[in-house]
N, C-alpha and C positions, 0 to 999 in steps of 0.2 A: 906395779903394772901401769901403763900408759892407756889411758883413755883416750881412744881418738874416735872419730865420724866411722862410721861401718861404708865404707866407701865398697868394699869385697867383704861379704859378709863369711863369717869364718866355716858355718858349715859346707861355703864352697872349698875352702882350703883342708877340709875334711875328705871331702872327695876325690883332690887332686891326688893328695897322697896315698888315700886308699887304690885308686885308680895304679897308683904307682906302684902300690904290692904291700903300702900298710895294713896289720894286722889292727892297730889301735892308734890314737892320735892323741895324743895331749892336749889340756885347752895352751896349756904354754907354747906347743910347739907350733899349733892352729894359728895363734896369735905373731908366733916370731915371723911365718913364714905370709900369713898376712901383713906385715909390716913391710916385709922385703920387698913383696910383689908392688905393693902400693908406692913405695921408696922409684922402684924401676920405672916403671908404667908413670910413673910423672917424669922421671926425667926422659923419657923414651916419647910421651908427649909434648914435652917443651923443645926436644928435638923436632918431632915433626914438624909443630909450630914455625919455628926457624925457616926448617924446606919450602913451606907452602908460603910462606909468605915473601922469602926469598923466590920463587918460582910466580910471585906477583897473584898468589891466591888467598883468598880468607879462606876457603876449604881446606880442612884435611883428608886428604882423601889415603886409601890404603896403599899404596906405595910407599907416602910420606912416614909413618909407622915403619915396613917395612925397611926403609930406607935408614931410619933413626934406630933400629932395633938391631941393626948391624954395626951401628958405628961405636 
């Protein structure tokens, strides 16, 4: 198992899939799907980075997300 920073803490990934119509959640699969989110969401931010800064701003603002979440 890989140790890493609780950046999304798992009992949110708990949630999500409950929410989704999970009856039960494994801590494995808590974890796999925590990794994945955390895997996107950096690259989905280093896009934004890119926009906003190409668009001559240090902000990111919600577009920029939006915009990288598309691409």
């Amino acid at each position: 198992m890989v140790i890493s920073k609780r950046l999304i803490p798992l009992a949110a990934m708990e949630q999500l899939m409950k929410q989704a119509g999970a009856e039960r959640v494994s801590d494995k699969a808590k974890s796999a799907l925590k990794e994945l989110l955390e895997e996107y969401g950096k690259i989905v931010a280093q896009d934004a980075v890119k926009f906003a800064l190409h668009a001559g701003r240090k902000t990111i603002k919600a577009g920029d997300i939006k915009l990288a979440a598309k691409k």
